[in-house]
Backbone as CSV, one residue per row, in Angstrom:
resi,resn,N_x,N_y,N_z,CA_x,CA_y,CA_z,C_x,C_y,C_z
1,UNK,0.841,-1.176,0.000,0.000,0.000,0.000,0.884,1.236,0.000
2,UNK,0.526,2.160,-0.960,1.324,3.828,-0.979,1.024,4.167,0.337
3,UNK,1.644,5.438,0.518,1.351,6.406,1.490,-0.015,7.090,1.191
4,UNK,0.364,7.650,-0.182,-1.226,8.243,-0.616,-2.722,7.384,-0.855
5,UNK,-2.174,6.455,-1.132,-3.607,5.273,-1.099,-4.075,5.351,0.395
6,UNK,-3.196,4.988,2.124,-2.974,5.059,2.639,-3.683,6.322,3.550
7,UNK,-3.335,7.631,3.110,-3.736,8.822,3.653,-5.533,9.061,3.578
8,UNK,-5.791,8.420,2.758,-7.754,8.464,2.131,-8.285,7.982,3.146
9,UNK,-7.793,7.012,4.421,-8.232,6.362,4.998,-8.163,7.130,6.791
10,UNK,-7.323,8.365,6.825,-7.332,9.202,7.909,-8.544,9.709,8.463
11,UNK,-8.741,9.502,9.790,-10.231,9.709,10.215,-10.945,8.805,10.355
12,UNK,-10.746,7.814,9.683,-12.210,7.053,9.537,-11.709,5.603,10.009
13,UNK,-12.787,4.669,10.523,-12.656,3.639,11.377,-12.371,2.671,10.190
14,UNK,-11.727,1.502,10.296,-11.946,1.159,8.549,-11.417,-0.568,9.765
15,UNK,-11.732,-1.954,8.803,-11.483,-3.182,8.984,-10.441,-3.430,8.276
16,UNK,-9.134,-3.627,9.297,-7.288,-4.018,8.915,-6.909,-4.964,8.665
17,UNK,-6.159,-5.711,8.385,-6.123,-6.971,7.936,-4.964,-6.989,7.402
18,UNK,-3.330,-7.613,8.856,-2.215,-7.235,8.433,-1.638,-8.598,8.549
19,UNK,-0.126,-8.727,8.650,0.389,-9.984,9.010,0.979,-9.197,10.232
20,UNK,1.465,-9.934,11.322,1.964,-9.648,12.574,3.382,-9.871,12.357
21,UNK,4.473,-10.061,13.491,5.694,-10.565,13.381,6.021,-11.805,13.309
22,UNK,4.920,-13.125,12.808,5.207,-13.760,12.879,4.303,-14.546,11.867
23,UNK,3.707,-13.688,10.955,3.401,-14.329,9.385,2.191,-14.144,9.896
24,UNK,1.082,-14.404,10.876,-0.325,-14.593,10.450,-1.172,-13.598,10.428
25,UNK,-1.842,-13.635,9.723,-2.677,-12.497,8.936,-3.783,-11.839,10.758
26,UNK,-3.845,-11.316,10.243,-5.004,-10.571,12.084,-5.850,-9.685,11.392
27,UNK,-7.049,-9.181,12.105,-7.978,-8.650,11.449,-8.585,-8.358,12.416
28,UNK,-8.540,-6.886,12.423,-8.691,-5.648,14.178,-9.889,-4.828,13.060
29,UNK,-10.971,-3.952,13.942,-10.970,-2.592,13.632,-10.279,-1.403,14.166
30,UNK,-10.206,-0.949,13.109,-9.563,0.175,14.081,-9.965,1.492,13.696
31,UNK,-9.165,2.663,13.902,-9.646,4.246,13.807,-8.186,4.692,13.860
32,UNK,-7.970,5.251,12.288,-6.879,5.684,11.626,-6.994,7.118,11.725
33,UNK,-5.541,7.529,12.887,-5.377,8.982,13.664,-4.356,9.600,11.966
34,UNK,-3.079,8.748,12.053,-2.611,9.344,10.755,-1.507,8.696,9.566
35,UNK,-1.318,9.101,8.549,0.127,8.227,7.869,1.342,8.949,8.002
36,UNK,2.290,8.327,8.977,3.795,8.937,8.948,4.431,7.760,8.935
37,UNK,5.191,8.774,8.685,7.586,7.908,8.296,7.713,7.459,9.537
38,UNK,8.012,6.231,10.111,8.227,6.431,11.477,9.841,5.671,11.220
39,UNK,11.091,6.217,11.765,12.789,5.503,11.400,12.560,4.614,11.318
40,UNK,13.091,3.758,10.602,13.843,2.663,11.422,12.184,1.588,10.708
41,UNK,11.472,1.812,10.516,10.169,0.843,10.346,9.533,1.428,8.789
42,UNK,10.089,2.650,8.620,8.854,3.397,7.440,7.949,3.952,6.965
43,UNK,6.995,3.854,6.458,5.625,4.367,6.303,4.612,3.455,6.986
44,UNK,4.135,4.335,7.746,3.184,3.391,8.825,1.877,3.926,9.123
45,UNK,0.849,2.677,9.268,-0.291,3.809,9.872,-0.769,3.533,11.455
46,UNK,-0.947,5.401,11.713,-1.705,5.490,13.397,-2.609,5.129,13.435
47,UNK,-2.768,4.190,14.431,-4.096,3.686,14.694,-4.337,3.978,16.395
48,UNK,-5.356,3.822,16.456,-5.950,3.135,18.154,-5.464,1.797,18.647
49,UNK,-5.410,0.814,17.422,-4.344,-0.057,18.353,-2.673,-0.347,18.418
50,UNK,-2.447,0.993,17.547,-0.870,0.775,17.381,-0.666,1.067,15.830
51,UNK,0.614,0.931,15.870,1.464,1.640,14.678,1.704,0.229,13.449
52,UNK,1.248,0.136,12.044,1.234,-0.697,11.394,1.882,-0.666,10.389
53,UNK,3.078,-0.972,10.084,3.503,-0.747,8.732,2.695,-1.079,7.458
54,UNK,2.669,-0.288,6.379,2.128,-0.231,5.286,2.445,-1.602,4.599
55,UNK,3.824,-2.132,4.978,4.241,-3.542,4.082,3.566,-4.231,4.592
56,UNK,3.320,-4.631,5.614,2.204,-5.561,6.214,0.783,-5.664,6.322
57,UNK,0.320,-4.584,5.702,-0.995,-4.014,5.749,-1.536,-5.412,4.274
58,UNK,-2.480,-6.201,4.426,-2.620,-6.629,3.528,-4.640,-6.500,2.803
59,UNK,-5.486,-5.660,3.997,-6.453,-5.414,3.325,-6.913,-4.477,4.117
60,UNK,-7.833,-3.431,3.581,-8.147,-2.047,4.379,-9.095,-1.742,3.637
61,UNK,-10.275,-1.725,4.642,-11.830,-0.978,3.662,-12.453,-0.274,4.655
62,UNK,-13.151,0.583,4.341,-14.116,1.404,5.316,-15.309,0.819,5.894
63,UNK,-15.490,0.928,7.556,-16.640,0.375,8.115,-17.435,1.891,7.997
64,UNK,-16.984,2.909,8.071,-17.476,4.200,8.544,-17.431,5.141,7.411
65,UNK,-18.543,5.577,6.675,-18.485,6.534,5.763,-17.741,8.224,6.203
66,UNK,-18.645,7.813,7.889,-18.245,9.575,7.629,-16.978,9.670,8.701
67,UNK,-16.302,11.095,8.852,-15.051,11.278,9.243,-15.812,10.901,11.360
68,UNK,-14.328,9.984,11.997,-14.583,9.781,13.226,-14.255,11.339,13.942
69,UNK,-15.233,11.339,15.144,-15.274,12.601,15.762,-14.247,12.303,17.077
């Protein structure tokens, strides 16, 4: 996933669907605060449950049309 594909998804609660550190796929909701560079790891996204790299990110769709308050 880009950064900019990535950034569309700020605000809004959306269903994640990454691999962890140890290959298996997980599948959280969450509520995406923002997309930054973080050293040392890359392009990553803020979440409520933690920081996700974009390489691992393997599916991301919106539960929530409108922006979280």
């Amino acid at each position: 996933m880009l950064i900019s594909d990535a950034k569309t998804f700020v605000g809004l609660v959306v269903d994640l669907t990454y691999t962890n550190r140890r290959g298996e796929e997980v599948n959280e909701i969450a509520e995406v605060f923002d997309v930054n560079f973080v050293p040392m790891y890359g392009p990553c996204l803020i979440t409520d449950i933690g920081d996700i790299r974009l390489d691992r990110v393997c599916a991301l769709s919106r539960l929530a049309e409108q922006k979280a308050a």
